[in-house]
VMD Tcl script that builds the backbone (N, CA, C; Angstrom):
set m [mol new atoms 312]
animate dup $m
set s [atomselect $m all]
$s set {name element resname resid chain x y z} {
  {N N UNK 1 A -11.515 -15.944 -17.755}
  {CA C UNK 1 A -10.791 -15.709 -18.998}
  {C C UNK 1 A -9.867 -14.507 -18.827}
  {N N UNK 2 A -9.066 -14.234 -19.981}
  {CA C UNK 2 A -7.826 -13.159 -19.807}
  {C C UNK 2 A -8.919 -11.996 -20.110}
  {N N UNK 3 A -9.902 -11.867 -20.610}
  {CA C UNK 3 A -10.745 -10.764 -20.971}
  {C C UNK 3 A -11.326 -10.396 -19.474}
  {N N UNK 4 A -11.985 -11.398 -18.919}
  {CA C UNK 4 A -12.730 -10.756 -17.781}
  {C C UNK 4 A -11.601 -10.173 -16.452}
  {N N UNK 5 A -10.221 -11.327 -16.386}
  {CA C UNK 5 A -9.222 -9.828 -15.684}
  {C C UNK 5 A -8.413 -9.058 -15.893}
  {N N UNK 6 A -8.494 -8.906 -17.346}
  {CA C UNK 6 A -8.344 -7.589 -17.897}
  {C C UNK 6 A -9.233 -6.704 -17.319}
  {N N UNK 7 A -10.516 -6.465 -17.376}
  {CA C UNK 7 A -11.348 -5.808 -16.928}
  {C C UNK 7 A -11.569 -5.575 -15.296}
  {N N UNK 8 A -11.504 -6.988 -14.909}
  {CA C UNK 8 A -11.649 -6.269 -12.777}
  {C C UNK 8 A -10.062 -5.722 -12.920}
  {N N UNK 9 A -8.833 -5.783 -13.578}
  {CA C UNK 9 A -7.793 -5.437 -13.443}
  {C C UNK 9 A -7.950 -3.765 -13.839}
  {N N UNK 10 A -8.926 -3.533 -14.394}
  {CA C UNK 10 A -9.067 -2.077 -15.319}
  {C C UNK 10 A -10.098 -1.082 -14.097}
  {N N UNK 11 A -10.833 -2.418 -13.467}
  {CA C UNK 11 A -11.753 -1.458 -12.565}
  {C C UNK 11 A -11.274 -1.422 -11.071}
  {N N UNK 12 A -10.016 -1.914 -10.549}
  {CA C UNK 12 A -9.418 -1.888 -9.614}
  {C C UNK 12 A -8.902 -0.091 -9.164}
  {N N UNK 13 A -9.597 0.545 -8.030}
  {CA C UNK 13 A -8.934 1.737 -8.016}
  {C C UNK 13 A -8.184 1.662 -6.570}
  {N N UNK 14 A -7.332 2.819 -6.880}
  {CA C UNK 14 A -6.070 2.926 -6.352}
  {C C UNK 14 A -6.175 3.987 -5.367}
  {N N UNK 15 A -6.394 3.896 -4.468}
  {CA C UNK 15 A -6.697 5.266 -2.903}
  {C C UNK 15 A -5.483 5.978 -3.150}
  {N N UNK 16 A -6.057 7.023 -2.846}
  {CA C UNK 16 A -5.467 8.612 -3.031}
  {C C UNK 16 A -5.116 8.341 -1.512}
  {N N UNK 17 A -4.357 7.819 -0.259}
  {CA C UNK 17 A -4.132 7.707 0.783}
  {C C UNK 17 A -3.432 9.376 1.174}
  {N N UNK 18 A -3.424 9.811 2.095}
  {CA C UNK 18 A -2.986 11.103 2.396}
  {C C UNK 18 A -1.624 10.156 3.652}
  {N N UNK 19 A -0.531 11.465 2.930}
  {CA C UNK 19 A 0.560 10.533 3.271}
  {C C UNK 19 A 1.257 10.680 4.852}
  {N N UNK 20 A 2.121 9.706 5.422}
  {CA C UNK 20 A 2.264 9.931 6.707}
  {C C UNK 20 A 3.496 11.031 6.798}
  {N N UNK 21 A 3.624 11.930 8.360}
  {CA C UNK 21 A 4.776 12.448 8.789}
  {C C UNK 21 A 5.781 11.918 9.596}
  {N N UNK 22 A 5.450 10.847 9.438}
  {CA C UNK 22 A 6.132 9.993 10.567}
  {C C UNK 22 A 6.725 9.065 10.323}
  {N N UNK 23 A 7.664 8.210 10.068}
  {CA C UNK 23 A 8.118 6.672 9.653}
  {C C UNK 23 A 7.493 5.837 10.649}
  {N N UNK 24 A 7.056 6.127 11.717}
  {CA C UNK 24 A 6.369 4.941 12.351}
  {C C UNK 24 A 4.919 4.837 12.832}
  {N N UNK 25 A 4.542 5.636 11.831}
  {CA C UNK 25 A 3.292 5.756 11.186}
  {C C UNK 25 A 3.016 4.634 9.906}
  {N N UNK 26 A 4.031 5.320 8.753}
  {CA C UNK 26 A 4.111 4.560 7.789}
  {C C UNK 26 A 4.735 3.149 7.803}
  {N N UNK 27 A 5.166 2.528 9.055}
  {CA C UNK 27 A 5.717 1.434 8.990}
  {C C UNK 27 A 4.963 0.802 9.876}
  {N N UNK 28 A 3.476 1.090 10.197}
  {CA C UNK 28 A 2.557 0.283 11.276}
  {C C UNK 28 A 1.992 -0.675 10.022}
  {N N UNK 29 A 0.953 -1.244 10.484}
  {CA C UNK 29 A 0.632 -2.442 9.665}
  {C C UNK 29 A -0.263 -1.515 8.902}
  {N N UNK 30 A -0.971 -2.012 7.459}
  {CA C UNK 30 A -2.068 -1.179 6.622}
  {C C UNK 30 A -3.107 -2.634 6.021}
  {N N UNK 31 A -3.741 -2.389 5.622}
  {CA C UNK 31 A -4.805 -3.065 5.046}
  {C C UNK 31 A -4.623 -2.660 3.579}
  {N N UNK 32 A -3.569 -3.832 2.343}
  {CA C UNK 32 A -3.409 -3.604 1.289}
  {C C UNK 32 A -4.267 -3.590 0.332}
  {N N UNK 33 A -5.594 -4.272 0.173}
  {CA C UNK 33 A -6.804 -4.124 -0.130}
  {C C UNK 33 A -7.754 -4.733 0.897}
  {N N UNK 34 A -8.904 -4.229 0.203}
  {CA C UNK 34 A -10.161 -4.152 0.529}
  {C C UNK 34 A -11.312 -4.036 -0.846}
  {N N UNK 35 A -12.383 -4.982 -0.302}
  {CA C UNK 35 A -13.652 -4.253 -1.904}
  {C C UNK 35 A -14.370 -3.433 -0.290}
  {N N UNK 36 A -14.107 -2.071 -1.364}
  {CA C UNK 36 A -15.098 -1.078 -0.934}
  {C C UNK 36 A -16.621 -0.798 -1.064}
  {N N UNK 37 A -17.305 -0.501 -0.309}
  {CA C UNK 37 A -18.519 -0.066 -0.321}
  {C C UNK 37 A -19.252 -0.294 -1.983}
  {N N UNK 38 A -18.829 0.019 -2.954}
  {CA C UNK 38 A -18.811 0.416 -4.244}
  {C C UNK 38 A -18.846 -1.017 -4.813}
  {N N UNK 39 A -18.683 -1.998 -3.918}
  {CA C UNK 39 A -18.238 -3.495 -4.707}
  {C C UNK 39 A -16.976 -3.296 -5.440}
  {N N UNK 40 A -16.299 -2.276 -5.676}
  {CA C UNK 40 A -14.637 -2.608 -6.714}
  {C C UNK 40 A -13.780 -2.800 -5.362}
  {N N UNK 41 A -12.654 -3.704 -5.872}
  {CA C UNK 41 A -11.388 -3.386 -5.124}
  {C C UNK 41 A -10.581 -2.496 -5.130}
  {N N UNK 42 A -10.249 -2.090 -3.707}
  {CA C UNK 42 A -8.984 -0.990 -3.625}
  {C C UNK 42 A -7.851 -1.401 -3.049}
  {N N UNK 43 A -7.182 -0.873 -3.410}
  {CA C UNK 43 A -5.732 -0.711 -2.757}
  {C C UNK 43 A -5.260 0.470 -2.335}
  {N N UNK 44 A -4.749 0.292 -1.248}
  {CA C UNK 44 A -4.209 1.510 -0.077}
  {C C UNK 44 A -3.161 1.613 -0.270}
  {N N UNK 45 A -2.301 2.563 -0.985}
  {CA C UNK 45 A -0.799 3.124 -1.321}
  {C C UNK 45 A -0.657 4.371 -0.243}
  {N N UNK 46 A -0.528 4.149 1.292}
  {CA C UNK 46 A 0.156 4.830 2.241}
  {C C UNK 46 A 1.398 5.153 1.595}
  {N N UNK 47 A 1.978 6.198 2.421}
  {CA C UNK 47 A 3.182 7.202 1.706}
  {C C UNK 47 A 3.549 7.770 3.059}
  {N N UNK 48 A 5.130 8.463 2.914}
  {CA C UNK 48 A 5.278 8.714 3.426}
  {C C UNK 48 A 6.474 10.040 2.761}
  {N N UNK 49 A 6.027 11.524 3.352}
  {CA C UNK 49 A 6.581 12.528 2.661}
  {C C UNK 49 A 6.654 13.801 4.024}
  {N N UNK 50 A 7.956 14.294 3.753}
  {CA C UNK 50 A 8.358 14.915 4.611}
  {C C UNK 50 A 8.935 16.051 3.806}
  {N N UNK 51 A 7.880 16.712 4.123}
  {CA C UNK 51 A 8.156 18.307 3.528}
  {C C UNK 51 A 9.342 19.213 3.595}
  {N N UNK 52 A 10.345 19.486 3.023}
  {CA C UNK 52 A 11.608 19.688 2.917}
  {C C UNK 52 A 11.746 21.467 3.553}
  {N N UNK 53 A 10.387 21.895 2.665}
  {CA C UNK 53 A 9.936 23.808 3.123}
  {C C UNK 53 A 9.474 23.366 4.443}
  {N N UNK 54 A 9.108 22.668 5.152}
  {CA C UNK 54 A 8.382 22.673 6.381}
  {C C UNK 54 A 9.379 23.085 7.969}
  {N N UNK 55 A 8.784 23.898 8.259}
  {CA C UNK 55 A 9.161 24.610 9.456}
  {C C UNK 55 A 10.166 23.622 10.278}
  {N N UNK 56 A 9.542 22.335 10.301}
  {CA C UNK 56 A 10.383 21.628 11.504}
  {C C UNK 56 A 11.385 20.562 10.871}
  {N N UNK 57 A 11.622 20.583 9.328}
  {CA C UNK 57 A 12.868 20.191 8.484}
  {C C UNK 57 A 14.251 20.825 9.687}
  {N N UNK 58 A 13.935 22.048 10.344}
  {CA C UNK 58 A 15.545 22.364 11.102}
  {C C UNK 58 A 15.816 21.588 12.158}
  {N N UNK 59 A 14.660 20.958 12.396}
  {CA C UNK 59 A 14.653 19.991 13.918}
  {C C UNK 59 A 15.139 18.529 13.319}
  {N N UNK 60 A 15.104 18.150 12.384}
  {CA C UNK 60 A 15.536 16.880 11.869}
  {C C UNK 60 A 16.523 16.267 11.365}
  {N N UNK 61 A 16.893 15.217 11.875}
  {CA C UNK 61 A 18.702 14.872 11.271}
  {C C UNK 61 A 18.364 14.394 9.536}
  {N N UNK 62 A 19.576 15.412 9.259}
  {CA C UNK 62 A 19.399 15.697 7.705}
  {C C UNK 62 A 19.037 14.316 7.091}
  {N N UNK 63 A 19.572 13.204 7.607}
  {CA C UNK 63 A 19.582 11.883 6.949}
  {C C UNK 63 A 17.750 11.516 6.947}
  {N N UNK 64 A 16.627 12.565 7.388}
  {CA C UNK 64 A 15.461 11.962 7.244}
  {C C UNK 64 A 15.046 13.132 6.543}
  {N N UNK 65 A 15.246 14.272 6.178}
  {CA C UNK 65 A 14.734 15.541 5.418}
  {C C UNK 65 A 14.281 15.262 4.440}
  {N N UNK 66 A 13.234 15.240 4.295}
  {CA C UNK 66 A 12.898 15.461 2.428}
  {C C UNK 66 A 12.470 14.087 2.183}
  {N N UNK 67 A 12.663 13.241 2.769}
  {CA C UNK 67 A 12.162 11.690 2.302}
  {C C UNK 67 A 10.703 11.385 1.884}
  {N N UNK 68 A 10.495 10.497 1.095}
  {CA C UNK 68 A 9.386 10.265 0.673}
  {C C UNK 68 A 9.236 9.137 0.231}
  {N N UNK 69 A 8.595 8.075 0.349}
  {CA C UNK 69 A 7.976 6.733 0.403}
  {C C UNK 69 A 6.644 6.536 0.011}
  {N N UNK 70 A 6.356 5.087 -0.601}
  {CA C UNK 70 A 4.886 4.938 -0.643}
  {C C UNK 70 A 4.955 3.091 -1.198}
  {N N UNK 71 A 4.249 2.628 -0.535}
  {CA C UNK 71 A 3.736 1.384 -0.824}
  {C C UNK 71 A 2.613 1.169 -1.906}
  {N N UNK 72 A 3.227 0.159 -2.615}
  {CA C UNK 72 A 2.669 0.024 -3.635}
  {C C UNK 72 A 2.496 -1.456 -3.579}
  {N N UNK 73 A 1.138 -2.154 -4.160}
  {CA C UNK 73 A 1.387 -3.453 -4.622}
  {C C UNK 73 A 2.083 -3.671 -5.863}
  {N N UNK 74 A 2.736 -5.118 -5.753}
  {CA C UNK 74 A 3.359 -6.145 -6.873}
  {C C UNK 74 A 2.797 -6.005 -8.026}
  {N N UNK 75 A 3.449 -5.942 -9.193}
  {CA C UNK 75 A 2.122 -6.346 -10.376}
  {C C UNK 75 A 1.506 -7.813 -9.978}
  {N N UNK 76 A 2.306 -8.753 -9.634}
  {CA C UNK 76 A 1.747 -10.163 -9.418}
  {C C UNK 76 A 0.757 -10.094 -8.651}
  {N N UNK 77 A 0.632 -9.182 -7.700}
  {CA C UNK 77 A -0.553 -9.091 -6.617}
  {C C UNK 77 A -1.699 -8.984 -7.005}
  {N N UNK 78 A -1.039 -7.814 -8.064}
  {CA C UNK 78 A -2.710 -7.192 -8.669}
  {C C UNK 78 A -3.393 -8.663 -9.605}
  {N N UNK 79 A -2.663 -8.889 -10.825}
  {CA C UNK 79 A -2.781 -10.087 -11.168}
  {C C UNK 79 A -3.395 -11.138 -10.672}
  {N N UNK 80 A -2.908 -11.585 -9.469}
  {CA C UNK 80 A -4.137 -12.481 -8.263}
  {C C UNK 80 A -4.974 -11.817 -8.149}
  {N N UNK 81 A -5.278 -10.484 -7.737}
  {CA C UNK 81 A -6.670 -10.443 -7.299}
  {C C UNK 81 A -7.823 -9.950 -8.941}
  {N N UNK 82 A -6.888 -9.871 -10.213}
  {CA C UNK 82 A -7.685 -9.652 -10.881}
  {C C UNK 82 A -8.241 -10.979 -11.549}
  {N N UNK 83 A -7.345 -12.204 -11.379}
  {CA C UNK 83 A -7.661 -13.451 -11.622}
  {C C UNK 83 A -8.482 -14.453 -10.699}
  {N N UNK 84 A -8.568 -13.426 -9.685}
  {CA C UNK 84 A -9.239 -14.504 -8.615}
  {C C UNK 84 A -8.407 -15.225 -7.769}
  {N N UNK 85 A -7.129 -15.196 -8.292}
  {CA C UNK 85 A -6.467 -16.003 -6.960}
  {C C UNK 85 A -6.413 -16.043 -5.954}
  {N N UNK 86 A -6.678 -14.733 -5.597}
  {CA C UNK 86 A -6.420 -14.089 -4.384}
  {C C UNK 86 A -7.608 -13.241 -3.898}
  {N N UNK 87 A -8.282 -12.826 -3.169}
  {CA C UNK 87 A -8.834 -12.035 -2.673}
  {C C UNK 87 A -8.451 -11.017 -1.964}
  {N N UNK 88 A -9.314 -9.775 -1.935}
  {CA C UNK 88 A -8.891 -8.364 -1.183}
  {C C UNK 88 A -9.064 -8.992 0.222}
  {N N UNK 89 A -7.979 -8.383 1.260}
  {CA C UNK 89 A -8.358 -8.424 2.454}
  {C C UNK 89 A -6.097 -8.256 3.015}
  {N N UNK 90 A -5.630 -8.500 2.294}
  {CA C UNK 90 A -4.350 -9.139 2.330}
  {C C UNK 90 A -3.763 -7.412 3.639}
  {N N UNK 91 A -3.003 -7.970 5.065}
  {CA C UNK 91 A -2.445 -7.140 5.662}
  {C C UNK 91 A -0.880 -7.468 5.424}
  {N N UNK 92 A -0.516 -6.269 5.833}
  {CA C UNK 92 A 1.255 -5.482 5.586}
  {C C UNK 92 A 1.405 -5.574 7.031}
  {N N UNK 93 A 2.543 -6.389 7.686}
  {CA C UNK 93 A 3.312 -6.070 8.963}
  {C C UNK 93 A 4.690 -6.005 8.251}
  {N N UNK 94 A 5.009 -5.163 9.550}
  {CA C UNK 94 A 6.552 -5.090 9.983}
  {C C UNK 94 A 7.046 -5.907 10.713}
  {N N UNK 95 A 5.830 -6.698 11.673}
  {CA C UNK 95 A 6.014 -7.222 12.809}
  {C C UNK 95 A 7.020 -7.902 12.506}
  {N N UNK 96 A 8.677 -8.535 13.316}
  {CA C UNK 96 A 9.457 -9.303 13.304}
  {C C UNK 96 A 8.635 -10.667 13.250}
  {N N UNK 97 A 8.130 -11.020 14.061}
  {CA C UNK 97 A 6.757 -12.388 14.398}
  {C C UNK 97 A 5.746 -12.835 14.355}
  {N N UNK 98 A 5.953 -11.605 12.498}
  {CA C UNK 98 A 4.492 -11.601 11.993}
  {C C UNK 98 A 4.487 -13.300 11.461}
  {N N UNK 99 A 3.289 -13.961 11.632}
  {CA C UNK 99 A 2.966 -15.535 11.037}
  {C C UNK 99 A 3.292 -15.152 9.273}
  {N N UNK 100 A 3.761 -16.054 8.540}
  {CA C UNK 100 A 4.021 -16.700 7.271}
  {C C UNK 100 A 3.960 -17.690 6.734}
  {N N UNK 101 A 3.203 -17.482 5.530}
  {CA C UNK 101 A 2.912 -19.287 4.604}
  {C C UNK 101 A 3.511 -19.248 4.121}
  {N N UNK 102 A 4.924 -20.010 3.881}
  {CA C UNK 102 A 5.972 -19.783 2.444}
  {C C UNK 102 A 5.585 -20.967 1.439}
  {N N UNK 103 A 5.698 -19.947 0.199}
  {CA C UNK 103 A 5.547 -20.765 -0.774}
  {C C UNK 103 A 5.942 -21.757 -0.814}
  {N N UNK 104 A 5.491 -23.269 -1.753}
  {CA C UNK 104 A 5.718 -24.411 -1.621}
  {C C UNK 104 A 5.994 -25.153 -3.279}
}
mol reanalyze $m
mol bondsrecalc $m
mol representation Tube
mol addrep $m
């Protein structure tokens, strides 16, 4: 019912991920959820933030200074997994040759 994913939608928490220094860090593959230990589902919002005061901002071409990123799921995503459509487990590539089911 709309009541019961309202509710796994309400008990879904959101990882405090500690964010990357690197873009190719933050652009490796992640594990977008998971049910944790706890039985709730999480979602992993990797980030990516580059400290602007930080010492080695002088070593960096200005065009990456200060940037900051973070992955987030879809509302539709959440939606599946609070409806059941979907289950936690779903991975993030970059890979060019990563495999794909396209919608039908």
């Amino acid at each position: 019912t709309d009541t019961q994913a309202a509710e796994r939608a309400a008990a879904i928490v959101v990882d405090d991920n500690e964010p990357y220094i690197t873009g190719r860090s933050y652009l490796a593959d992640f594990q977008l959820s998971y049910r944790g230990d706890d039985g709730k589902v999480h979602l992993n919002s990797p980030g990516l933030f580059q400290d602007y005061d930080s010492w080695i901002t002088m070593f960096l071409p200005e065009k990456v200074q200060g940037q900051s990123y973070c992955h987030l799921p879809t509302v539709e995503y959440i939606k599946a997994l609070a409806t059941g459509e979907m289950q936690p487990g779903t991975l993030v590539t970059t890979a060019d040759d990563a495999p794909v089911t396209p919608e039908e």
